[in-house]
N, C-alpha and C positions, 0 to 999 in steps of 0.2 A: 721726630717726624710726626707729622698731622695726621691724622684719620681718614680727614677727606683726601690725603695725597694716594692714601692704599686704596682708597673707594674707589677712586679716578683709575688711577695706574694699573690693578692688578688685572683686571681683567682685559689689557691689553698684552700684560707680560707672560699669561697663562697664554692666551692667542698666539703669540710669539712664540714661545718655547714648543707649544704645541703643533705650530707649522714645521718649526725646523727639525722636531721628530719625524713627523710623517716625509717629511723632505730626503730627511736620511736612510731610512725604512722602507724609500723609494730609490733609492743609488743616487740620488741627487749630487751627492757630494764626492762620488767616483770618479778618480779621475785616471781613467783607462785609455789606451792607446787605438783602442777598438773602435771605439767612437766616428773617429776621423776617419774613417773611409765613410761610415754612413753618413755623416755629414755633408763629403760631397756630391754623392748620389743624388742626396733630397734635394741639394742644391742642383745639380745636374735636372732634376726632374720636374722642379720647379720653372726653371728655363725651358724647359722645353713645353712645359704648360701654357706659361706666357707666347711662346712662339705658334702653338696651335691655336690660342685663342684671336692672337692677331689673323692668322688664317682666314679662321672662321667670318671674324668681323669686314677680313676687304675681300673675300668673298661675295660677300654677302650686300654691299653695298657697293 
């Protein structure tokens, strides 16, 4: 292996390794049941976002 391949690469693969730490360390990789209600809520609440901004806008003009 070359020199210059560790030069290049490693500080990509420390980058790497060292996101999918903090990744984990964050629950990133949980995979819980609980989730999915809040899921639809945001989604629910984002709709309804969109729906008060159209309001606003044919109000408005």
């Amino acid at each position: 292996m070359d020199i210059r391949f560790l030069i290049v690469v490693a500080p990509f693969l420390i980058a790497f390794f060292y996101t999918l730490f903090w990744l984990k360390k964050w629950g990133a990789f949980n995979s819980s049941n609980n989730d999915l209600p809040k899921k639809n809520s945001l989604e629910n609440e984002s709709i309804m976002q969109s729906y008060i901004l159209e309001n606003i806008f044919l109000t408005k003009n």
